[in-house]
C-alpha positions in Angstrom: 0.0 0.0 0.0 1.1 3.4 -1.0 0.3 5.6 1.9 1.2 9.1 0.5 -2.1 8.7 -1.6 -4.3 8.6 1.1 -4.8 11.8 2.5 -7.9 13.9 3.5 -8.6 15.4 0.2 -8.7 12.3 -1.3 -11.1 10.8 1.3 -13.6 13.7 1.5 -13.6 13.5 -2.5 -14.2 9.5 -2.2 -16.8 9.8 0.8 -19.0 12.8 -1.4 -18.4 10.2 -4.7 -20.1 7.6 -2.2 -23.0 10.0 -1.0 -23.8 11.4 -4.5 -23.0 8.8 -6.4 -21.4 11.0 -9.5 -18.6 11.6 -10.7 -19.7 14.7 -12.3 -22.0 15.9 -8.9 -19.6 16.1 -6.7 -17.2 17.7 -8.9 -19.8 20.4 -9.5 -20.4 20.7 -5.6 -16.5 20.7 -4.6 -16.0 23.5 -7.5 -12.9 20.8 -8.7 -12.7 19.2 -12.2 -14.2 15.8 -13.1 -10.9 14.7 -14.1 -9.8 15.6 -10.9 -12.0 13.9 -9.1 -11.4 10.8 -10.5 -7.5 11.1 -10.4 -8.1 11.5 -6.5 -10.3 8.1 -6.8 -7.6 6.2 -8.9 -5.4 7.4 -6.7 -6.6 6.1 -3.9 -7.7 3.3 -5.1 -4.0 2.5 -6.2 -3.0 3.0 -2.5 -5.3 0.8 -0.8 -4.9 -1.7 -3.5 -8.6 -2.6 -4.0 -11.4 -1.3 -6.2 -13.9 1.6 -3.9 -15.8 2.3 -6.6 -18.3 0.1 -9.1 -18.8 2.1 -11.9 -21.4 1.9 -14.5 -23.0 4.5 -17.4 -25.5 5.8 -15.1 -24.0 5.6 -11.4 -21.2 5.0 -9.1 -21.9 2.5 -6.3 -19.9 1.2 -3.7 -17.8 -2.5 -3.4 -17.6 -4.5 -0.5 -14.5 -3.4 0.5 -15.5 0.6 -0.4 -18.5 0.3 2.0 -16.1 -0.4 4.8 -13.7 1.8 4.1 -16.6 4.2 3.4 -17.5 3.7 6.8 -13.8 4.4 8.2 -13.6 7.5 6.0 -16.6 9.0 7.8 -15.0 8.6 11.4 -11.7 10.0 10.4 -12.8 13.0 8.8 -15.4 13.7 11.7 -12.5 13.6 14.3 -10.3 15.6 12.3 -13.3 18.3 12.1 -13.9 17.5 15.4 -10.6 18.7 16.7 -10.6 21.7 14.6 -13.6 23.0 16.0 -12.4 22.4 19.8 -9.3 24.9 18.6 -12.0 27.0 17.1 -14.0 26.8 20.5 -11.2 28.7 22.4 -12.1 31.5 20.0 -15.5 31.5 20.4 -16.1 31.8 16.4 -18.6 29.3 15.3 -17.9 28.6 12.0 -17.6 25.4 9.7 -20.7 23.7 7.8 -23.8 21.4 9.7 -25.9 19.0 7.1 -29.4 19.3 8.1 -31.9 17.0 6.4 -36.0 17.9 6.9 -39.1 16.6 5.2 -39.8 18.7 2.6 -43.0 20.9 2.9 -41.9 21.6 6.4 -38.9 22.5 5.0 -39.6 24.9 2.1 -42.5 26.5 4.6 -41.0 27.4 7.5 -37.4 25.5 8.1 -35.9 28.2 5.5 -36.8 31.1 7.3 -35.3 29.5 10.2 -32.1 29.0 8.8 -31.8 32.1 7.1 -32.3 33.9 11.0 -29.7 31.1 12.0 -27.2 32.5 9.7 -28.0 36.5 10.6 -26.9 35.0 14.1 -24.0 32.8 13.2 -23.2 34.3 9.6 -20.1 32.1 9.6 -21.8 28.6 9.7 -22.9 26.8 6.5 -26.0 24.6 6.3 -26.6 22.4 4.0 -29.9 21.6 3.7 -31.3 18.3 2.0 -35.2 18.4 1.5 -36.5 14.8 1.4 -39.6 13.2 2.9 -37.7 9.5 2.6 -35.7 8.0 5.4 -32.2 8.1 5.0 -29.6 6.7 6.6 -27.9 9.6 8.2 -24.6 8.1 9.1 -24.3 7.0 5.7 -25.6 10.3 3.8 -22.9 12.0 5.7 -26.1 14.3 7.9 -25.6 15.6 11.2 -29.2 16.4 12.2 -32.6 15.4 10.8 -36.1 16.4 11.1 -38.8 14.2 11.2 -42.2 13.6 11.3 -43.9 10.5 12.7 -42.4 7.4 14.9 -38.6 7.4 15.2 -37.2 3.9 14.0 -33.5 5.2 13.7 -31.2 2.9 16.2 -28.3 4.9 17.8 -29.3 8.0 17.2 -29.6 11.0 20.1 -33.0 11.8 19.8 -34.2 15.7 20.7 -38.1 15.6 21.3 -39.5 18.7 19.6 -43.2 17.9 20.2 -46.5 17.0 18.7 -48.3 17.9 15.1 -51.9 19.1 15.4 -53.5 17.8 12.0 -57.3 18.9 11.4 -59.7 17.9 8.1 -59.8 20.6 6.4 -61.4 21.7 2.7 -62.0 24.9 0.4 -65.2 26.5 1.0 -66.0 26.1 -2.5 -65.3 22.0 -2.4 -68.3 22.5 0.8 -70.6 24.1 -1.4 -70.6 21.6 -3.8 -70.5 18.7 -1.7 -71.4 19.4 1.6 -69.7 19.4 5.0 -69.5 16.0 6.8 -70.9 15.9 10.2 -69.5 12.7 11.6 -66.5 10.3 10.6 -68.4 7.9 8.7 -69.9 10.8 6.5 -66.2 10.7 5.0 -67.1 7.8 2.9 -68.9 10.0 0.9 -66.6 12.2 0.1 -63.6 12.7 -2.0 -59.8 12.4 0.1 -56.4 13.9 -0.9 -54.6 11.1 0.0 -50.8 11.0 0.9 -49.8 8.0 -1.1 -45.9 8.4 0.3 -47.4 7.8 3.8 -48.2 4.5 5.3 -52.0 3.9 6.4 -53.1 7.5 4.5 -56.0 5.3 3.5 -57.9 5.5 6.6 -58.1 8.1 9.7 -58.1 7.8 13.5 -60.0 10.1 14.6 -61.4 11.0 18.6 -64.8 11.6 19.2 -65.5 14.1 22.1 -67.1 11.3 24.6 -63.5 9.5 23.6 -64.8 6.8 21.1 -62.4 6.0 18.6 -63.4 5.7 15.2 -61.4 4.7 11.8 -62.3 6.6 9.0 -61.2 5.4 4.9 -59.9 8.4 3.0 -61.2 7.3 -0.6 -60.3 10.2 -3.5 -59.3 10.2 -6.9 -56.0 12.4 -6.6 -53.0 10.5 -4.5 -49.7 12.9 -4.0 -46.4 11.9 -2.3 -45.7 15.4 -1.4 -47.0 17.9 1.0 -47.5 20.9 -1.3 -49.4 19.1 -3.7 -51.4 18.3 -1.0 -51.8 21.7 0.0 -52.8 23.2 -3.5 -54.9 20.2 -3.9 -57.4 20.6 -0.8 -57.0 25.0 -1.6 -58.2 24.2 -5.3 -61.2 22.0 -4.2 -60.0 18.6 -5.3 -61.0 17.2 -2.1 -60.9 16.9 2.3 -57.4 15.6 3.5 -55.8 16.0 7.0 -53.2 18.3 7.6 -50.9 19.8 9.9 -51.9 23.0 10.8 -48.0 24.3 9.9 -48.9 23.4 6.3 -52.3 24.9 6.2 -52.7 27.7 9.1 -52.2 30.5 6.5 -54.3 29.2 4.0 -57.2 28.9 7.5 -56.2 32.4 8.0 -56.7 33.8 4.6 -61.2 31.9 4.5 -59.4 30.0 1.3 -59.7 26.5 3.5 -61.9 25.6 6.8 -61.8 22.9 9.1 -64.8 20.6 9.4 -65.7 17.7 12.3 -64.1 20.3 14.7 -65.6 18.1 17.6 -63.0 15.4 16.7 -59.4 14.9 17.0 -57.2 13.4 14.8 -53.9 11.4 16.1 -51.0 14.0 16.8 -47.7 13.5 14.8 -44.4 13.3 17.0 -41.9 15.6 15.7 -38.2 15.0 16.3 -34.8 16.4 16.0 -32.1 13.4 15.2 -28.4 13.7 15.5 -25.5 11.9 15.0 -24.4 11.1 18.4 -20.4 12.0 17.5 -21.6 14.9 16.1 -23.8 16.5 18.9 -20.7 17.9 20.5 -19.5 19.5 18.1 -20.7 23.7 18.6 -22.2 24.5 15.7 -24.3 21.1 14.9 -25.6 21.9 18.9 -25.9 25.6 18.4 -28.7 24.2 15.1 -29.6 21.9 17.3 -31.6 24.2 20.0 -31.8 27.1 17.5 -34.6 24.4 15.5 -36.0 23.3 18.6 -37.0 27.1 19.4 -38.3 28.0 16.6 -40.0 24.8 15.2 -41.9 24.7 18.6 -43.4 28.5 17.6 -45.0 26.9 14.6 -48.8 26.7 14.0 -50.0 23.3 15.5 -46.8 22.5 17.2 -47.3 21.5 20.8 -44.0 21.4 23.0 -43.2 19.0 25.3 -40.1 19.0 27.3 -36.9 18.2 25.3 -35.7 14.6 26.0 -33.0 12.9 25.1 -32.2 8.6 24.3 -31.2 6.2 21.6 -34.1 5.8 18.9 
């Protein structure tokens, strides 16, 4: 093995290869050339003396052995980073970049503004923000923190409670004129749904009656979206009734151009959650995010806080 080779550069140009999985992408988003990109993948390929890279017309995937050595890659660079930022600490400069991933209505809504007041606080910290409603691996996409909506399933992670999701049916005015306003859950039936087709069981509702009798409600419609701005402009242009978190919808509530209907009954609160890489939570700037989100994501419409807690998801 030819050690001289294998040095940072080279492994933060083979890690981003690994996340994109381009060539061409991560020369774009490391402002190198293509051809440099791949020199600094032959060479290190040449220095651990084993392919990293599979490489085909449309992608680049990892080997066997490139998974692993992904994997050590991604604890290396975080401990260099790491002990540049503890030198950086003693100057009290936050600075360096934090990889926030968030689902993606939340994120184009509200999560932008939030960042952007971030940065007027901490100008010198970069975010990186991924928008995705699918759940990634976070270790693996090389993300420090993610938002999410719904149950946590992600083992190992440090897990920052932000709160609870209010959701409420809600329609346009115009879509009640034509169709009526249901009065009870099983009225639903009769009516056309906006369903969420990238969430599981968006085919039926559980929904609270006031006396506390639980009832299970189908969502039948003619218009499934995997996205929740389609769903938004959806239920504003009168396709149809859908449930939705107030966050997405409270402006829209605000403005007469949706109402709520079977007010009376409560729908099943979402958890929201902040996830972190537990080597990363240290680290100032990912922490200063962190607490920065939780503040302001708990000021949303709908949100209800609960005290922060912390644990293995």
């Amino acid at each position: 093995m030819d050690n001289n080779h294998v040095s940072l550069d080279r492994m933060r140009t083979f890690v981003r290869v690994a996340q994109r999985g381009s060539l061409s992408a991560t020369a774009r988003e490391l402002g190198i050339g293509q051809s440099t990109v791949t020199r600094h993948i032959n060479e290190l390929e040449q220095a651990v003396g084993v392919p990293l890279l599979g490489r085909t017309t449309r992608r680049v995937t990892l080997t066997e052995e490139g998974n692993r050595y992904y994997a050590n890659c991604l604890q290396i660079l975080r401990l260099v980073e790491q002990a540049s930022e503890e030198v950086r600490d003693a100057r009290r400069v936050p600075l360096g970049a934090v990889r926030l991933s968030c689902t993606a209505a939340l994120g184009v809504l509200h999560v932008t503004r939030i960042i952007f007041a971030f940065q007027d606080k901490y100008p010198y910290i970069r975010i990186d923000l991924n928008l995705t409603d699918e759940r990634i691996d976070l270790a693996r996409e090389g993300v420090d923190i993610a938002l999410r909506l719904g149950p946590i399933i992600d083992g190992g992670m440090k897990l920052v409670t932000v709160g609870a999701s209010i959701r409420k049916l809600v329609g346009s005015p115009d879509y009640f004129s034509n169709h009526g306003r249901p009065t009870r859950p099983s009225e639903l039936t009769h009516h056309n749904g906006v369903v969420m087709s990238n969430v599981a069981g968006s085919d039926q509702l559980f929904i609270c009656g006031p006396d506390g009798t639980r009832f299970i409600a189908p969502m039948n419609g003619t218009l499934r979206v995997d996205h929740g701005l389609a769903a938004r402009a959806a239920v504003a242009a009168g396709r149809g009734i859908a449930p939705a978190h107030l966050w997405l919808v409270q402006d829209l509530l605000d403005a007469g151009k949706l109402e709520t209907v079977l007010d009376d009954y409560d729908l099943e609160a979402v958890p929201a959650s902040l996830l972190v890489v537990p080597e990363r939570a240290g680290i100032t700037r990912v922490r200063l995010l962190a607490d920065f989100l939780v503040e302001e994501i708990r000021k949303l419409p709908g949100i209800t806080s609960h005290q922060s807690s912390t644990g293995s998801s």
